[in-house]
Each structure stands twice: as structure tokens, then as C-alpha cells.
N, C-alpha and C positions, 0 to 999 in steps of 0.2 A: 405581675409575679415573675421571679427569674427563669429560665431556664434549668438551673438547679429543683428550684422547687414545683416545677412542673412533670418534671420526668423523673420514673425511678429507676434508679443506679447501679447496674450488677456490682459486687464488692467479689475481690479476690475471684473474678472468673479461671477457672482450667478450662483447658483440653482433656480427656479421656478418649481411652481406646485403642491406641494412641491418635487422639487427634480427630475421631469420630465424634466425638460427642462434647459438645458445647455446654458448660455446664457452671451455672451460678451458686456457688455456696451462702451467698449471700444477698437481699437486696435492699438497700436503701430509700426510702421514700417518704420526702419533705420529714418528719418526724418519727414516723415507721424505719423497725429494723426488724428482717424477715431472715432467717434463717432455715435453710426447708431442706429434706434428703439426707443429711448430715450424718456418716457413717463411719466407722474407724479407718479412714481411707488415706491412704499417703497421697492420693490421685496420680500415681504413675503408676502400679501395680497390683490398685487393689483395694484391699485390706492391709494393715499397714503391716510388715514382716514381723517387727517385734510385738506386736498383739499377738501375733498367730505363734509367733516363737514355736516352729512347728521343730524343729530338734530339740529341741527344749522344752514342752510346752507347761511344764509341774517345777520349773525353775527359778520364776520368781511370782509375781502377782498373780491369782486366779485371770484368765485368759478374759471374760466378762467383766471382772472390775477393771482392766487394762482397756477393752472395750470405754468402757462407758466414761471413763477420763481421760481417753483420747477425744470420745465425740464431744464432751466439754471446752477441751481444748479448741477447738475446729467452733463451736461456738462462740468461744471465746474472743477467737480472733476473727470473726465476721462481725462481732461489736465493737472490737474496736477499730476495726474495718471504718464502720462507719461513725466512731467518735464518742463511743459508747460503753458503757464496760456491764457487766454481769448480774449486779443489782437492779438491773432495768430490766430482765426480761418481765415478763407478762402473762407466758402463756407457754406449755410445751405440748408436745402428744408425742408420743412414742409408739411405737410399731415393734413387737419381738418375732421369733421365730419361736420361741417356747416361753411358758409363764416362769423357767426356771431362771431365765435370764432376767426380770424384776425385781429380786431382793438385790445381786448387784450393783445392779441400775441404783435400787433408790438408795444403797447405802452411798454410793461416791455422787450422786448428785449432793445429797444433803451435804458431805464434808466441802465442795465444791463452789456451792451457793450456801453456805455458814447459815443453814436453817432458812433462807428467804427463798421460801421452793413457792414460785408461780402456781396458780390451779393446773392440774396433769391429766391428760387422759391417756392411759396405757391397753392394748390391746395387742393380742398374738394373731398372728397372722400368720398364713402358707409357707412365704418365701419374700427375700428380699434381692437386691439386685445383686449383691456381691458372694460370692462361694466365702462360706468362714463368716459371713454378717448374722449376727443375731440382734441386733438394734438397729433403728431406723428414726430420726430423729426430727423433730418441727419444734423452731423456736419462734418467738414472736418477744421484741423489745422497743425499748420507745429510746426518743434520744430525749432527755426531760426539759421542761422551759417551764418559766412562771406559770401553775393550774393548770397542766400535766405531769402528772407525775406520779409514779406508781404509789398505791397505798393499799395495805393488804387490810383486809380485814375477817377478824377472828370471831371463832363463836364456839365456846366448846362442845353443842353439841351435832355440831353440823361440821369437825376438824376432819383432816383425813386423818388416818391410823398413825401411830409414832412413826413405823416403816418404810413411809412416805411422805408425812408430813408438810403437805402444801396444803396452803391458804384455802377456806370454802368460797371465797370470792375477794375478785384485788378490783380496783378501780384505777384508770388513769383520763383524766379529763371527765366527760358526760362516758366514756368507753366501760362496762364492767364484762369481765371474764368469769366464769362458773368452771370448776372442773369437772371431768368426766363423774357422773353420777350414774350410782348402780342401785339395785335391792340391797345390798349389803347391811346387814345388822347392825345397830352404833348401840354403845350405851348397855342399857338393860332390856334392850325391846327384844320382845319372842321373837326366838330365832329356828330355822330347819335349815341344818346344813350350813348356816352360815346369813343364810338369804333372812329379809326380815320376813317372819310369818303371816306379816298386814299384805304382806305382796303375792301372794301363793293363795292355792286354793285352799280350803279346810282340809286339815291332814282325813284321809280315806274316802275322800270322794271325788267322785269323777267328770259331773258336771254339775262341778259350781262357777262354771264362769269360764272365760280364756284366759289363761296361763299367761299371755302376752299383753293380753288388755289387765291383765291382775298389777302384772308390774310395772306396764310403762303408765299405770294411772296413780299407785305407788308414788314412783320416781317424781312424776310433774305434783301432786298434790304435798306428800311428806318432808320431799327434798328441795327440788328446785325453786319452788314458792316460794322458801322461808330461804334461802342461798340468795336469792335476789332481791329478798326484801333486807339484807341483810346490807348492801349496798346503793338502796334507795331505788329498785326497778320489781316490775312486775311481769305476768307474760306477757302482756302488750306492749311490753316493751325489747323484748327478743327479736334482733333481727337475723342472727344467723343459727341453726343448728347442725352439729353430727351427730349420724342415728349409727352404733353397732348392731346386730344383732347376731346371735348365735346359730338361727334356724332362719334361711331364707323364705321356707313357707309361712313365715310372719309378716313379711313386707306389708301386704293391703291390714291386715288386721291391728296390727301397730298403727298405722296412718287413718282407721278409723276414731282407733281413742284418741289420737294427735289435734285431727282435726277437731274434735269436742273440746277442747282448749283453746286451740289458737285459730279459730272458725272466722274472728272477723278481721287477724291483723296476723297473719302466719306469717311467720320469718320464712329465710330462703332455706332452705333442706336437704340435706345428703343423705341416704340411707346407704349402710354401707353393712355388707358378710363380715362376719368376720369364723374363725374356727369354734366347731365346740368347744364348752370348757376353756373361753379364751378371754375370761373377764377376770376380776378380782374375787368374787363369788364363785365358787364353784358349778354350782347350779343353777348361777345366772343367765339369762336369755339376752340383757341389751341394757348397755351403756350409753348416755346422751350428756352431750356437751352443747353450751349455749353460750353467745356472747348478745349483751343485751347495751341500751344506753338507759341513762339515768333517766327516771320520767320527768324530773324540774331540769333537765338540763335545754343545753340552748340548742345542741347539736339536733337533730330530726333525720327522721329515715324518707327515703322514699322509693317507692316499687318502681320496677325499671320494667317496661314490657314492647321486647322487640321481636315478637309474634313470635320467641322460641317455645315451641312445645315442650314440654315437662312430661313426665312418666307417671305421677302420683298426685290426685285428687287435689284441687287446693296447695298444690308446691309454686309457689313463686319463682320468676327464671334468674330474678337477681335482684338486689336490693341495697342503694345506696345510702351509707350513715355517715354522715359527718368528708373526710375525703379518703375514705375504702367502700370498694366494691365489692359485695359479697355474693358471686354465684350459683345455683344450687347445683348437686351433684348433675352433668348432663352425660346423657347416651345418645348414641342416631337414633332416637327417637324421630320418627316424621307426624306424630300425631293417633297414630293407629297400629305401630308396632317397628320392630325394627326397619329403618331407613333401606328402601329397597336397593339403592347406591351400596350400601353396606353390604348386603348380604352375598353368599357366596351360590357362586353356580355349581350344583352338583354334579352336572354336566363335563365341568370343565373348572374344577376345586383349585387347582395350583395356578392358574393364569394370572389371579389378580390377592391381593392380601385385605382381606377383612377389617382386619385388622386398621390397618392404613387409613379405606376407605370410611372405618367409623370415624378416626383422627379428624379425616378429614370434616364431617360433618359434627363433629364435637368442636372444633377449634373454629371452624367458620361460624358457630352460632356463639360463640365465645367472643369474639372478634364483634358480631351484628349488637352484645350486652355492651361491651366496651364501649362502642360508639354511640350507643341510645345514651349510655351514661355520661358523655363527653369527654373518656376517655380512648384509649388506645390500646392496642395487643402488646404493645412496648411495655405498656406500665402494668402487665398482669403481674405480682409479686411474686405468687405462693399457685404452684400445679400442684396438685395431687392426684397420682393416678392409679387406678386400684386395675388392677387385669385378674382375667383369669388364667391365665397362662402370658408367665414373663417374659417366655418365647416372643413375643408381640411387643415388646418395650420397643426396639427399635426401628421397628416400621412405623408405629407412633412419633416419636422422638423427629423422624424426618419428615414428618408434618408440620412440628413447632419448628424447625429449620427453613423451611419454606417460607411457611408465614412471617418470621420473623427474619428474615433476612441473613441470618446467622450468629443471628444475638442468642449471649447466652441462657440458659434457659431452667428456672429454680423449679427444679419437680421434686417428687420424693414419687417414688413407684413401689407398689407392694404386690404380690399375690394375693388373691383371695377364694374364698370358695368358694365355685358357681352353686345355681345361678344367680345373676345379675336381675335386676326385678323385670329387666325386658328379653324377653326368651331370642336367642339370639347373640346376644350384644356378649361383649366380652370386654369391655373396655367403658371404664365411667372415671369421669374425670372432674376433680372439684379444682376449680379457680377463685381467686381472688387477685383484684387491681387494684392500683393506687387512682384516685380520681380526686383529686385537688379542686 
């Protein structure tokens, strides 16, 4: 195999900072195109001036649609970065600072992508990295070849809303994408508030059941079953997931109905905060996104176990499908609670950075997946880093500098609500590699 298609390719790397921060807009890999963090950014100053058009700012375009086809732009041009153009994506997630900033978003995607909108999953969040950012953006595209190739597939009672209008599931090779799935009402089903009323307790009572286990058993039985079968997969056949949720005192309760589904063949797993009232439903608690392979396909998954601990019952540390590596969400976890290397002395608070010292133990057991999988820290694609305070992004950041020698490096960084499901931790980090 070449060199080209063994190693994946930063595309359009900057400097930021000025020159502090190494950063991949894009990355390349054998037929994967990953675009990850992607914000209205000129990468010399920011945010770009005429978005902000701060003398101006009621002068021309709403400041949010200028937003949001800039970040297209900046997409744009990391596909064809790597040989590609627009019609190929596969997959986005989007990060806001407020739910006001989504109508937007999805009006100038859609004119943007001429209606071929990949499955999406959209969530508000705290903060993002740039003063003036209300979007924060993850693309994912293919470069296509004979049986690869993207193919949407429609179902009208499993479509998203006009407003948003992406695919319920796209297929490209054995690969299928699901989008982000809520409670949200479709159709003519009983609805409170918006949420479907299959998913909630019986309106006036108080214990019929958990509210979280009501919906996320909803979501897996209503939605995602018939979304995968819609594309020729099942849940045994899911090998990655992201979990939002609204209330972090759901973490274990969520992951007890999880495990009741995916008990003998669980994909790799992120759970991740996000804000109240930060879903598509108002009164929704948790949003899940899944990417599965086809069950007649040729491709196969296989669990990667390089003695990294996990946080959460039954969560796998990584899982390879075809050639990507999909890691589950990790914390300095040591097995029994936060990583003692991690923690801070109260004694003596400002000597060392927490922070750092999780990176470091996050990105070292990142590095131990890579290698169990036969790949490498070079060919990780796609960071995502959730902190709870953004204060911390860059004592992170000169971790992946270390490691990586000074290679550019494709994160997307958000704020979120504490806590993180490990008391303690303040920094979780989901990876994916390229493994050919």
C-alpha cells in the first residue's frame, strides 16, 4: 500500500494565535474527508470581520446567516482540499451557543447543499472557542470510487422536519449514518410540548417509570430500529455512538436502558452534557447519534482492548470498522475514579495544571488504541474535546503538541456543563483514526 494511502493528510493546515496553535481544518485519509472545529474564522483574527461587521452589524446579511455560509465555505474548501466537492458529505454535527442560532444554520445549509443535507445532529452548548462564535461545526465526506458512494435514503415517516431537512439515514459502502435522534413528535403521534407522549410518563403522575429510561427506550425501540433498518442494519450492528444529554444526573440511568439493548455487541460510546433546553424538543432530555455497517456487508467490526479503562458499564475503549478507528469518549479515568496523576493538590493548587495532566493521560491511552489497532497518533482524524471550562483548551492543546511532534492537529473544542460523569475530570475527549 502507498504511503499516500497509509497516512492521513492534514489539508489547508494554519497557524493560530499567532502561531501558537497548529491547527488542521481538514483531514484527508485514503478515502475519508474529515472536516472538524470549522468556524466563521479568517484564521488570522478570529472570527472573520465582515461576519461580525461590528460597525455595521444590521447592514447587510443577518450576522448568523453570514455565519453559517462562511462555515460552508471553509468546508468547502477542505473538500476540495482533498479532491472533493460538497455532494459527498455524509455526516455533520453542529455545536451552537444558543437554539436561536439553528433556524440560520439550517436555512443557508439547505440553499448551500441544494437540499442533499447528510443526517445532522445539532446541540447548544456553553461556549465555544472564538468571542462572537455561535457555531461550531463537524463534517465528514468521502472521496467516491466504484461501491462507495453516498446514497441517501428517504422514508417519510422517519424525514427530518422541512427546517432541516436531512436524510433519516445515508449509506456509503457497508458505512450507514443515522442522525441525531430525539423524542420529538413526527406525524400525528400524541404529542406534550412537542415531545412524543410514547416517551414521557402518563401526563399527572409521578412515578411511572424514569423520565430518562422513558425516552432513551423511546428513541432506541420507535426511532433508531426502523432508521437502520431503513438502510439494511440492525443494533448489532452499531458500532459507534454519541449520547447528549440535558441533566448530567442521568449519565448511569441512561446507560442502564443502553446496556439492555446493546448487552452483547455494544458499540464504542460517548456521553456527553449538554445545556437545558439544548435539543430540538423543548422538553427533551437526550439526543443519540449512531453510525452502524450494513449487516450482509463485507466490511466487520472489531473491539480493540488495550487495558484502557472506561467510565461506564459495558462502554468499549475503541472499535475498529472497515479502516476508521472509533474511540469512546475517554477521561483520566485509572479504573476507580479520577487518575491520581490528574488531580490537584489543595495544598499547593496553582503548581501543576489539571488540566494538562488529564491530556496527558487521555492522549497517552489514545496513542496505547492507536497502536493496539495498527495504527498511529499521526493518523487520529477527528478530536473532539468537550471541557468544562475553556479556560483549559490550551494546556490541552500542548499535549497534542508533544505527542505529535508539531503536527497539525483537527479538534473542535466546546464548553459544557459540569459535571463530567467522573467527579473530578474536567476534560473528555472523543477520537477517531484512520487505520487502513
Amino acid at each position: 500500500m502507498s504511503q499516500q494511502a497509509t497516512e492521513a493528510q492534514p489539508l489547508l493546515p494554519v497557524e493560530l494565535g499567532p502561531g501558537k496553535i497548529k491547527f488542521a481544518p481538514g483531514m484527508k485519509a485514503g478515502r475519508w474527508v474529515f472536516a472538524t472545529g470549522v468556524m466563521a474564522q479568517d484564521f488570522k483574527s478570529g472570527m472573520a470581520p465582515d461576519v461580525l461587521a461590528e460597525a455595521a452589524p444590521h447592514a447587510g446579511a443577518p450576522k448568523r446567516e453570514k455565519e453559517a455560509l462562511r462555515i460552508f465555505e471553509n468546508i468547502d474548501a477542505v473538500m476540495k482540499a482533498a479532491g472533493t466537492d460538497r455532494s459527498n458529505l455524509v455526516r455533520t454535527d453542529q455545536y451552537y451557543t444558543t437554539v436561536q442560532a439553528v433556524p440560520p444554520y439550517q436555512q443557508t445549509r439547505r440553499q448551500f447543499l441544494n437540499g442533499r443535507i447528510p443526517p445532522s445532529t445539532s446541540i447548544a452548548q456553553q461556549k465555544l472557542l472564538l468571542p462572537g462564535a455561535d457555531m461550531n461545526i463537524q463534517a465528514l465526506g468521502i472521496i467516491p470510487q466504484p461501491g462507495f458512494e453516498v446514497v441517501h435514503h428517504q422514508h417519510e415517516a422517519l424525514a427530518g422536519r422541512p427546517t432541516s431537512g436531512y436524510s433519516p439515514a445515508l449509506s456509503v459502502g457497508d458505512y450507514i449514518f443515522i442522525p441525531g435522534i430525539t423524542s420529538l413528535a413526527i406525524g400525528d403521534e400524541e404529542r406534550r410540548n412537542g415531545v412524543a407522549a410514547k416517551a414521557l410518563m402518563t401526563e399527572g403522575t409521578q412515578w411511572a417509570g424514569q423520565p430518562i429510561k422513558l425516552e432513551t427506550e423511546f428513541i432506541i425501540k420507535d426511532r433508531m430500529v426502523q432508521s437502520l433498518a431503513l438502510a439494511g442494519a440492525g443494533l448489532d450492528d452499531v458500532v459507534h455512538a454519541q449520547v447528549y444529554l440535558t441533566d448530567p444526573k442521568d449519565y448511569s440511568a441512561f446507560n442502564e436502558t443502553w446496556i439492555r439493548h446493546f448487552s452483547k455487541s455494544p458499540p464504542t460510546l460517548d456521553i456527553i452534557p449538554c445545556i437545558p433546553h439544548g435539543l430540538a424538543p423543548y422538553d427533551g432530555q437526550i439526543e443519540i447519534n449512531v453510525l452502524a455497517l450494513k449487516t450482509s456487508g463485507a466490511t466487520k467490526r472489531r473491539a480493540i482492548d488495550a487495558g484502557v479503562p472506561t467510565a461506564f458499564r459495558n462502554q468499549p475503549q475503541a472499535m475498529k470498522a472497515g479502516d476508521l478507528l472509533f474511540m469512546s469518549g475517554l477521561m483520566a479515568f485509572d479504573g476507580h475514579g479520577l487518575a491520581a496523576s490528574a488531580a490537584s493538590d489543595p495544598r499547593q493548587p496553582f503548581f501543576a495544571s489539571s488540566a494538562e495532566a488529564q491530556a496527558e493521560f487521555i492522549i497517552g491511552n489514545i496513542a496505547k488504541l492507536c497502536e493496539a489497532a495498527g495504527t498511529s497518533l499521526a493518523n487520529v482524524v477527528r478530536v473532539l474535546q468537550f471541557h468544562t471550562d475553556l479556560a483549559e483548551f490550551y494546556p490541552v492543546y500542548k499535549v497534542w503538541e508533544r505527542h505529535l511532534g508539531g503536527r497539525p492537529v483537527p479538534f473542535s473544542a466546546v464548553e459544557v456543563q459540569a459535571p463530567l460523569p467522573v467527579p473530578g475530570a474536567t476534560v473528555l475527549i472523543e477520537a477517531w483514526a484512520y487505520a487502513p
